[in-house]
C-alpha positions as protocol buffer text, in pm:
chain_id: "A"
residue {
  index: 1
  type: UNK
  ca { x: -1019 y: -444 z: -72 }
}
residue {
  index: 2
  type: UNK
  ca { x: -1021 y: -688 z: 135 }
}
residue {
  index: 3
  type: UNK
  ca { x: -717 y: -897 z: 247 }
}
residue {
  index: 4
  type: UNK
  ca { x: -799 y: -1319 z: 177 }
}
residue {
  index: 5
  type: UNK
  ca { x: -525 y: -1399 z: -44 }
}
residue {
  index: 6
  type: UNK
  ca { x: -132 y: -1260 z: -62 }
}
residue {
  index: 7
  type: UNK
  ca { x: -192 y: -1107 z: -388 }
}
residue {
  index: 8
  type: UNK
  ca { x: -378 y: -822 z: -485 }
}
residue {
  index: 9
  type: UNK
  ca { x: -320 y: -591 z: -717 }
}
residue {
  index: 10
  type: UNK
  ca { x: -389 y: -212 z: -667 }
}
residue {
  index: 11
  type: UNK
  ca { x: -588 y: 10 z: -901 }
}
residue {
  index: 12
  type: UNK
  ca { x: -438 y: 364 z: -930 }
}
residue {
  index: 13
  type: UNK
  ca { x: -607 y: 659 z: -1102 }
}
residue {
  index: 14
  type: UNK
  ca { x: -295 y: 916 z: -1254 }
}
residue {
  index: 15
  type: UNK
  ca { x: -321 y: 1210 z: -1083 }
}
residue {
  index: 16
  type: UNK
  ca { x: -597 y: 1130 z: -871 }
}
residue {
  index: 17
  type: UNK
  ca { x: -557 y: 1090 z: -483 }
}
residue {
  index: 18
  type: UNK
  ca { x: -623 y: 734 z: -323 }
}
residue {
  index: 19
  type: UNK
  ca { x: -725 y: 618 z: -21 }
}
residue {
  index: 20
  type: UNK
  ca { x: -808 y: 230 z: 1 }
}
residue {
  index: 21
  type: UNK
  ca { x: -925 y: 41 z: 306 }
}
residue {
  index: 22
  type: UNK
  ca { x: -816 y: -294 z: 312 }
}
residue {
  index: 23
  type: UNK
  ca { x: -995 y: -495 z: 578 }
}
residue {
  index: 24
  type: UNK
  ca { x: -792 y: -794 z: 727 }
}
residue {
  index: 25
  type: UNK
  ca { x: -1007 y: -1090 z: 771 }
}
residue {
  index: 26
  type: UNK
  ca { x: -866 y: -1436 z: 946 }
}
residue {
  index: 27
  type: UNK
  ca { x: -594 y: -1207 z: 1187 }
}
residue {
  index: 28
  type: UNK
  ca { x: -648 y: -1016 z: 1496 }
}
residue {
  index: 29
  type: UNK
  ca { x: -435 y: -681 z: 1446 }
}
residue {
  index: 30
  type: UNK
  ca { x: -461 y: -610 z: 1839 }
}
residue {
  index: 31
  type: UNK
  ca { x: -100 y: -515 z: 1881 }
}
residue {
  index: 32
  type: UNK
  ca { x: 40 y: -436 z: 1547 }
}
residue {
  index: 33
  type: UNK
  ca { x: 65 y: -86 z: 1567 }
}
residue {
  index: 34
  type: UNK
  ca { x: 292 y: -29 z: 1274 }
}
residue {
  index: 35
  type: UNK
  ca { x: 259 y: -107 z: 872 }
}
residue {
  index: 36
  type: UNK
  ca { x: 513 y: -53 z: 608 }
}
residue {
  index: 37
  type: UNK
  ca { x: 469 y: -63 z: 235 }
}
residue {
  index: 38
  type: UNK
  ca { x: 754 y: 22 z: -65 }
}
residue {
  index: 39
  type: UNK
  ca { x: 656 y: 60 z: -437 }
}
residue {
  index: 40
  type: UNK
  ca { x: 904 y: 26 z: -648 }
}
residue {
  index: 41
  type: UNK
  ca { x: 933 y: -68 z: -1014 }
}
residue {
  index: 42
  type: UNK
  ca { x: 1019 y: -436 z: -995 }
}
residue {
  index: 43
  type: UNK
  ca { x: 1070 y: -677 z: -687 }
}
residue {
  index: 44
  type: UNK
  ca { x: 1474 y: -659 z: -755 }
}
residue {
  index: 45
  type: UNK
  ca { x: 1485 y: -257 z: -820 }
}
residue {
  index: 46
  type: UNK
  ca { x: 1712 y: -108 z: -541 }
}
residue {
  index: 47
  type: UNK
  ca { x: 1513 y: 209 z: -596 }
}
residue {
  index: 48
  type: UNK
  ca { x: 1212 y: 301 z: -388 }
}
residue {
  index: 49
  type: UNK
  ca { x: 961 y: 523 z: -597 }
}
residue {
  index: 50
  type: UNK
  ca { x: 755 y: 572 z: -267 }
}
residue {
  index: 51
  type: UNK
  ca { x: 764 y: 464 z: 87 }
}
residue {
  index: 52
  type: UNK
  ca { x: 436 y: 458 z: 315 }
}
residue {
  index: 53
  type: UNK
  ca { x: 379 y: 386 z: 661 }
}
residue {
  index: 54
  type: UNK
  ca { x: 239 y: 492 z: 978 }
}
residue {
  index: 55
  type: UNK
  ca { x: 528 y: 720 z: 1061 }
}
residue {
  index: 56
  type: UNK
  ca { x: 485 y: 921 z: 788 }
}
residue {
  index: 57
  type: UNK
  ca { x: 49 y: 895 z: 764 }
}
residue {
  index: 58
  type: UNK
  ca { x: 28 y: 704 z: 431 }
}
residue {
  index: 59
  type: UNK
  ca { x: -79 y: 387 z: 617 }
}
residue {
  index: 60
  type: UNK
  ca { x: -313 y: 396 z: 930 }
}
residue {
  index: 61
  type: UNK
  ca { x: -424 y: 121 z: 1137 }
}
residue {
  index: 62
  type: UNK
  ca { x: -755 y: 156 z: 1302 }
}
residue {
  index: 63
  type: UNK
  ca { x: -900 y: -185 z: 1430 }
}
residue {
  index: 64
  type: UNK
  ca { x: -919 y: -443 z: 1113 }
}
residue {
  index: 65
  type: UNK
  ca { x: -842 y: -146 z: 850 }
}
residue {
  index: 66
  type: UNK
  ca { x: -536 y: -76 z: 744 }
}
residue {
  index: 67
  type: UNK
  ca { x: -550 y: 245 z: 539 }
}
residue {
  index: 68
  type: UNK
  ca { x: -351 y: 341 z: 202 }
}
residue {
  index: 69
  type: UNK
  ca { x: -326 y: 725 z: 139 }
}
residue {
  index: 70
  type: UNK
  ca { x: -107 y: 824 z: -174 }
}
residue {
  index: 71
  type: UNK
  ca { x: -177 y: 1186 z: -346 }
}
residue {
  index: 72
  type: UNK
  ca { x: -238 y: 1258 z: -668 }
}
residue {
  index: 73
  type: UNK
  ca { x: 99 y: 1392 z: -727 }
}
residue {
  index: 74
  type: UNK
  ca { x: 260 y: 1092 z: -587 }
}
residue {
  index: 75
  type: UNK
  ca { x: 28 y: 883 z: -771 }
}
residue {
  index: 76
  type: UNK
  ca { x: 203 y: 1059 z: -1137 }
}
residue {
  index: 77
  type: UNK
  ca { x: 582 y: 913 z: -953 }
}
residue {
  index: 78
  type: UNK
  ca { x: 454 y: 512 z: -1026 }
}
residue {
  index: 79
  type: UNK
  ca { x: 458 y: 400 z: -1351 }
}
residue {
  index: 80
  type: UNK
  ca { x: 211 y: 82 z: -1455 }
}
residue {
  index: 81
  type: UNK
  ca { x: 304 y: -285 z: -1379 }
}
residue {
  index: 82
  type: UNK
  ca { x: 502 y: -140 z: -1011 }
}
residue {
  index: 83
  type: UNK
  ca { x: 525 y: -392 z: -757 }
}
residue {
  index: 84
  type: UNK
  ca { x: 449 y: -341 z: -396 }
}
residue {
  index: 85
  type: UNK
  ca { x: 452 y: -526 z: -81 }
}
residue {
  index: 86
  type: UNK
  ca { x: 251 y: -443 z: 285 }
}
residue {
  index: 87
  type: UNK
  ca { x: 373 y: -529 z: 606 }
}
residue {
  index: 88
  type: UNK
  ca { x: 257 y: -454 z: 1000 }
}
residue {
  index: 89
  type: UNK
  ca { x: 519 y: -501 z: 1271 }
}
residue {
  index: 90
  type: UNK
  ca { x: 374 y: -518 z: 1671 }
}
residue {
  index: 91
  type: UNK
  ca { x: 476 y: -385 z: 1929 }
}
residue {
  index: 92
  type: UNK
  ca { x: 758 y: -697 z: 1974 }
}
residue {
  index: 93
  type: UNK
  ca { x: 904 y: -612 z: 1631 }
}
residue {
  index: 94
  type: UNK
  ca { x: 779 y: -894 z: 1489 }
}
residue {
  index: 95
  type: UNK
  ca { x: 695 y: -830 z: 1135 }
}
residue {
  index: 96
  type: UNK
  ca { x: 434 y: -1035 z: 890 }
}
residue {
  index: 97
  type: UNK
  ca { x: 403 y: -951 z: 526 }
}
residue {
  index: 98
  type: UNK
  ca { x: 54 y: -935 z: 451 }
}
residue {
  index: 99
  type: UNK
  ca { x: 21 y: -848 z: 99 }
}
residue {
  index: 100
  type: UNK
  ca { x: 157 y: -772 z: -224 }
}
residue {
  index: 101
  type: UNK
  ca { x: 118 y: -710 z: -578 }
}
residue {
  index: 102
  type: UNK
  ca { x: 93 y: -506 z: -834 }
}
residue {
  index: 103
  type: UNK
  ca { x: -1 y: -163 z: -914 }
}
residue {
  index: 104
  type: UNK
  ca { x: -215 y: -107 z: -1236 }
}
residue {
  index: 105
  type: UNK
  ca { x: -268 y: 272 z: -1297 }
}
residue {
  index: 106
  type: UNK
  ca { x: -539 y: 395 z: -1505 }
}
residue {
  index: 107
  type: UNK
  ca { x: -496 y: 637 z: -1772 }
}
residue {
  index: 108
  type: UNK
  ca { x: -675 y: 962 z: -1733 }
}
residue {
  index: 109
  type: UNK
  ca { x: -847 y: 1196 z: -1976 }
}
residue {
  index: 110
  type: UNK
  ca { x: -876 y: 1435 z: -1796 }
}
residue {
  index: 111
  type: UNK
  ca { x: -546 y: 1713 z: -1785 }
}
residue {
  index: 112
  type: UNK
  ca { x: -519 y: 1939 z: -1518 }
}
């Protein structure tokens, strides 16, 4: 994916692990060395169903690619039509939402 416009919507395979590259076109990241990014089920839901960020090795930055990791066993925790946003924060604390959207998960066939 590729980040040109503030909404994009994220295709999620149950039970599958992702890992999506999102290249950032238009903005230098030199200096943001943190992202952020909360899933939850809508925009006004106080509950988180997952949390990602560098701290925690869901999201990497490395140069223009900012890197989503969910596993398959986090992927079963979001139900379809979840809402996410993704932010990076330099080194100043200055943060700048670069994304959102939703997540549309895709049904499997396949049982394990």
């Amino acid at each position: 994916m590729s980040v040109k416009n503030k909404v994009n919507n994220i295709y999620l395979d149950y039970g599958a692990d992702l890992s999506l590259p999102i290249t950032v076109t238009g903005l230098d990241l030199t200096g943001f060395t943190e992202a952020r990014m909360s899933i939850r089920k809508t925009v006004n839901d106080e509950t988180t169903l997952l949390d990602l960020t560098t701290m925690n090795n869901k999201l990497t930055i490395v140069g223009q690619v900012i890197t989503i990791n969910i596993s398959g066993v986090e992927s079963k925790l979001i139900p379809d039509g979840s809402v996410y946003d993704l932010f990076i924060v330099n080194t100043s604390g200055k943060a700048l939402k670069l994304t959102q959207g939703k997540i549309q998960l895709i049904a499997s066939v396949t049982r394990w």
